[in-house]
C-alpha positions in Angstrom: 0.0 0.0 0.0 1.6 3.3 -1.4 1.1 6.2 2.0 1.1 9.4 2.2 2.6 11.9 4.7 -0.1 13.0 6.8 -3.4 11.7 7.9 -6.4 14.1 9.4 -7.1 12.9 13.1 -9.5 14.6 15.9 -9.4 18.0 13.8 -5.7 18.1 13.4 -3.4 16.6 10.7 -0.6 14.1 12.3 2.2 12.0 10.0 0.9 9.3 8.9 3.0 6.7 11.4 1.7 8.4 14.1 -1.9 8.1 13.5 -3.1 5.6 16.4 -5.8 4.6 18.5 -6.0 2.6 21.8 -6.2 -1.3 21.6 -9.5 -1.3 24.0 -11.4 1.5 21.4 -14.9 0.1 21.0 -15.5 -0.1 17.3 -11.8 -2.2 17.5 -14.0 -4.7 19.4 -17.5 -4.4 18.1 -17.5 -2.9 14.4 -19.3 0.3 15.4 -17.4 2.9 13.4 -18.6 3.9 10.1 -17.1 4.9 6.5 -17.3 6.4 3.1 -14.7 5.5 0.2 -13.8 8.5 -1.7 -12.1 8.9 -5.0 -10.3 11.7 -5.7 -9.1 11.9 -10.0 -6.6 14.0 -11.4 -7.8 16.8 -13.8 -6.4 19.6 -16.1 -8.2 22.0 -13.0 -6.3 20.4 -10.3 -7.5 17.4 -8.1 -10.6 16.9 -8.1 -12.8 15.0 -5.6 -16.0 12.7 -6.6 -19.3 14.1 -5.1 -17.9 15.2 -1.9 -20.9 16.4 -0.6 -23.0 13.2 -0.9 -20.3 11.2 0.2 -20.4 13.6 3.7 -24.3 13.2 3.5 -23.9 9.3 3.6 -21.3 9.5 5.7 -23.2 11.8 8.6 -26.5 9.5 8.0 -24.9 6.1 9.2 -23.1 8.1 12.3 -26.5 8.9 13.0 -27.7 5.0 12.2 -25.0 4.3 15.0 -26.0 7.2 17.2 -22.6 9.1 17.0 -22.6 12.3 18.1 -20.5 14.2 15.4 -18.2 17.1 17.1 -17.8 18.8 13.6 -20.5 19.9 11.1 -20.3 18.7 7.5 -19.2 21.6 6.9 -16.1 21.0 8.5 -15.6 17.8 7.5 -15.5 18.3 3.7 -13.1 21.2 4.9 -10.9 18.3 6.7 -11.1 16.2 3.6 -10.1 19.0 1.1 -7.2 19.9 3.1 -5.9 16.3 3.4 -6.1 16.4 0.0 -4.3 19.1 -0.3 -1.5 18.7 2.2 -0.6 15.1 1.0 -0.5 17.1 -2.6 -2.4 14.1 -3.9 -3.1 14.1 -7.8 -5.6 11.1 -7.9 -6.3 8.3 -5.0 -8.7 7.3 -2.6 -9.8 8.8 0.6 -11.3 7.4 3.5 -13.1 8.8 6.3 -13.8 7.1 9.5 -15.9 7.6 12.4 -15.7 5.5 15.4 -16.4 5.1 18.9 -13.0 5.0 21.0 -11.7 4.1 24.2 -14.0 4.4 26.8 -16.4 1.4 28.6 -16.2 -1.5 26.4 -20.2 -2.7 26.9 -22.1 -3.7 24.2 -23.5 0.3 24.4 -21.0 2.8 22.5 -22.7 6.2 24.6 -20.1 6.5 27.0 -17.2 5.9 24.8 -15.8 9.2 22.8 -16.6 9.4 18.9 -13.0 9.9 16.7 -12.6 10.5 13.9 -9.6 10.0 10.6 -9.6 11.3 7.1 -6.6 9.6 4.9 -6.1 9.6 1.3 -3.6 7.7 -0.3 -2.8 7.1 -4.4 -4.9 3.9 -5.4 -5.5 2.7 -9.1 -8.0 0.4 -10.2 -9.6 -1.6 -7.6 -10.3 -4.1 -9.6 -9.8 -5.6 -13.2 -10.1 -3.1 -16.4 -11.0 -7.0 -17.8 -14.1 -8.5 -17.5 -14.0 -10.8 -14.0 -15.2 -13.9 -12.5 -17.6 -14.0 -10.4 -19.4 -16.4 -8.2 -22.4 -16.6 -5.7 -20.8 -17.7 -2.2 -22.8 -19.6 0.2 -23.7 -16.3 2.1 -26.2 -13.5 1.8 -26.7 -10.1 2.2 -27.2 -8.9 5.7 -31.0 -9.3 6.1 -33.1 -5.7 6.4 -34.3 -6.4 9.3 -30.9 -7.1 10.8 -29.0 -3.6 10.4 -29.5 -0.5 8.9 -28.5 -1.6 5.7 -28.1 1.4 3.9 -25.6 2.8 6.4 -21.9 2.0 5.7 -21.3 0.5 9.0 -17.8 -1.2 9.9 -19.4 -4.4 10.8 -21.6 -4.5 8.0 -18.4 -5.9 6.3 -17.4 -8.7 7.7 -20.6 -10.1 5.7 -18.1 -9.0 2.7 -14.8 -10.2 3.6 -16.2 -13.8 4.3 -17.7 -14.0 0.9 -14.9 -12.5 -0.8 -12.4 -14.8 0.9 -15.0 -18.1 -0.1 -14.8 -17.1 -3.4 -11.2 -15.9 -3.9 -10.1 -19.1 -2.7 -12.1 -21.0 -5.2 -10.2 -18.8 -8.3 -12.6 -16.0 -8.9 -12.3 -12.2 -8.7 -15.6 -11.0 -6.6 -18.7 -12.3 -5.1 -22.1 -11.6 -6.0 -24.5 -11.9 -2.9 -28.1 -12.9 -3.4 -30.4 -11.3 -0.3 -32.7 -13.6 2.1 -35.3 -14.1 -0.6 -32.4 -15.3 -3.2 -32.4 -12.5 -5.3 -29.5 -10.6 -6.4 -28.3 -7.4 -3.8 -24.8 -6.6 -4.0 -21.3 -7.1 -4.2 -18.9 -6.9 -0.9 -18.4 -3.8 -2.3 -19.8 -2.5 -5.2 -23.7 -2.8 -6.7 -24.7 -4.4 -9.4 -26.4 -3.8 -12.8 -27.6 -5.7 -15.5 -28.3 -4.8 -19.0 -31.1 -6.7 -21.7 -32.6 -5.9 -24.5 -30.7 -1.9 -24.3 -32.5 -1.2 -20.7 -30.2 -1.3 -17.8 -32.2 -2.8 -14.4 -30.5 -2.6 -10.5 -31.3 -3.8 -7.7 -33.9 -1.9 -5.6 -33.0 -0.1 -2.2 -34.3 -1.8 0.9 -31.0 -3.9 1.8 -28.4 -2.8 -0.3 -26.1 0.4 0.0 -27.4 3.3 -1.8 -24.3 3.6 -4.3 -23.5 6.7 -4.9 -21.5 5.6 -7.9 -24.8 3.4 -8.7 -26.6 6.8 -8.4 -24.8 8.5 -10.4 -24.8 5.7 -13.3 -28.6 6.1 -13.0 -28.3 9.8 -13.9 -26.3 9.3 -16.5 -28.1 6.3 -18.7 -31.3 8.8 -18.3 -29.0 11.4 -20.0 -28.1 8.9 -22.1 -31.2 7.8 -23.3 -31.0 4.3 -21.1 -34.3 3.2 -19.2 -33.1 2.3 -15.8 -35.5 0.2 -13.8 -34.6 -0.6 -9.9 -36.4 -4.2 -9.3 -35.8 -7.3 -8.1 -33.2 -9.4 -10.3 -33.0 -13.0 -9.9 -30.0 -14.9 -10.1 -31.1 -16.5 -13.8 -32.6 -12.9 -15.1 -28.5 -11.9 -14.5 -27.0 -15.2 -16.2 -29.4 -14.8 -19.2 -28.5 -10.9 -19.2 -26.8 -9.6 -22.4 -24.4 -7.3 -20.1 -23.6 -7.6 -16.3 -21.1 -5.0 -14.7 -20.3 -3.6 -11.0 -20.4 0.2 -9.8 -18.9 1.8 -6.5 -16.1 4.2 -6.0 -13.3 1.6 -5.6 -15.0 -0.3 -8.3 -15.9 2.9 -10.6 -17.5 0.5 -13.7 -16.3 -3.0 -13.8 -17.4 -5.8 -16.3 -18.3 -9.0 -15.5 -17.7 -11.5 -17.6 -19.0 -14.4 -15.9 -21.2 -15.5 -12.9 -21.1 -19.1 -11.7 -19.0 -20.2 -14.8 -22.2 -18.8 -16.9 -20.5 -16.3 -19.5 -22.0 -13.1 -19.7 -21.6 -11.1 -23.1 -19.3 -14.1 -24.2 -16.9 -12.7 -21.3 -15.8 -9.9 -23.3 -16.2 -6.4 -22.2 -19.9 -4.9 -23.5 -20.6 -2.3 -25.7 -23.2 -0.6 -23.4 -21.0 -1.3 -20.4 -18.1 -0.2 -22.0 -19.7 3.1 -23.3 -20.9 3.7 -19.4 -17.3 3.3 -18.2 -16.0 5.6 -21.4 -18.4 8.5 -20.1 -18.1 8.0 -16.4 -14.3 8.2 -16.6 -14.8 11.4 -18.7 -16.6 12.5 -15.9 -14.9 12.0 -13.2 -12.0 13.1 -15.4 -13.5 16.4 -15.9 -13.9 16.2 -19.1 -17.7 16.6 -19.4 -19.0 20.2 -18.4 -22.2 18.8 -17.6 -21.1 16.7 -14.4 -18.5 19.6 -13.0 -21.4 20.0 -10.6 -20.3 16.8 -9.0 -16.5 17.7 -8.9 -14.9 19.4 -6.2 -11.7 20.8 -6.7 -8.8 20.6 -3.8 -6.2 23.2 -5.2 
């Protein structure tokens, strides 16, 4: 992992080495710190940062799924994130905020320990494969509704991901596809999914999956393109017997799949609709579409 020099900590910006926690802080123990992933893209206007303002939105809505008292506005915090940005004079990368409860009682309850917070950003490429990839239905689901907050990007929410990615990676494939407690598609470990048949795109609908902001954005975008989007429930055949399949999130930004359960999809090759979505999204984030500046934020 490629570091930078500083990382933003409790309001103040500290050298990346001495960033550190306590070993009894709560969300260490429990998982009840949350995130955002945030891609920041390298542009003839300077660096400039993907939909910050959403990405603070989401951010401050699962702090308050988890009850975390925020000591800065959202004001502040895209404030923190720009000059981390800044400061680390990073061209293109990722950034990640965290908020989490720290050292304090160590009960199942979080109130009595103190919320903390980090902002670093670091250079990160692609997440993963420009190629069309493998992918393959693990043996578990989606967090059931019922059992979270699902739409809240909540520490814990991932261990559901790294167990199915670690199933499936062992077995020779690229990412998992998780199916929801009804058996119908939902997400990625860390991206959302689309499909695309007969020149419509469909996605799963919210109710227990994140609400992508990337996936969001793709939305916009086919309905500028001329694309009918539908958000429904996909089944795991509708998918195999799609004519495109393809991933979205900010790590992710638009990946192909070319295959789920050894079922090839678009003959494993890379689709034209697909590909024309992750042409114009990567002119977007680029800055090279006047239209979407509105979701840019430049750090210079």
């Amino acid at each position: 992992m490629e570091t930078t020099k500083y990382i933003w900590q409790n309001g103040k910006l500290v050298n990346w080495e001495d960033a550190k926690i306590h070993v009894l802080s709560h969300s260490l123990h429990y998982g009840s710190g949350v995130f955002e992933g945030i891609r920041v893209y390298e542009t003839k206007k300077g660096p400039a940062i993907f939909r910050l303002p959403e990405h603070v939105d989401r951010f401050f809505y699962s702090a308050n799924a988890m009850k975390m008292k925020m000591p800065w506005t959202k004001d502040e915090f895209k404030a923190a994130i720009i000059e981390t940005v800044k400061k680390n004079d990073l061209k293109s990368g990722y950034i990640r905020p965290l908020a989490f409860y720290g050292y304090g009682e160590l009960r199942i309850s979080p109130l009595k320990c103190p919320v903390e917070a980090i902002i670093a950003a670091w250079p990160w490429g692609k997440y993963l494969s420009a190629d069309p990839i493998k992918v393959k239905v693990p043996d578990y689901i989606r967090i059931h509704p019922k059992s979270s907050i699902a739409d809240a990007k909540i520490c814990g929410h991932y261990v559901n991901s790294i167990l199915s990615f670690l199933e499936v990676e062992a077995a020779g494939y690229h990412e998992a596809l998780l199916l929801d407690f009804e058996g119908n598609i939902a997400e990625g470990p860390g991206e959302n999914f689309f499909l695309v048949s007969g020149g419509k795109l469909a996605t799963p609908k919210l109710g227990n999956i994140l609400a992508g902001i990337t996936r969001q954005s793709i939305i916009e975008l086919a309905g500028d393109l001329g694309y009918a989007v539908e958000e429904k429930t996909i089944t795991l055949d509708a998918a195999i017997a799609a004519d495109e399949c393809f991933f979205t999130g900010t790590a992710a930004e638009v990946t192909p799949i070319g295959s789920i359960n050894d079922c090839l999809i678009a003959g494993g090759a890379f689709g034209p609709i697909t590909r024309r979505f992750n042409d114009e999204f990567m002119k977007i984030v680029s800055g090279e579409n006047e239209k979407y500046e509105k979701w840019l934020t430049y750090a210079n």
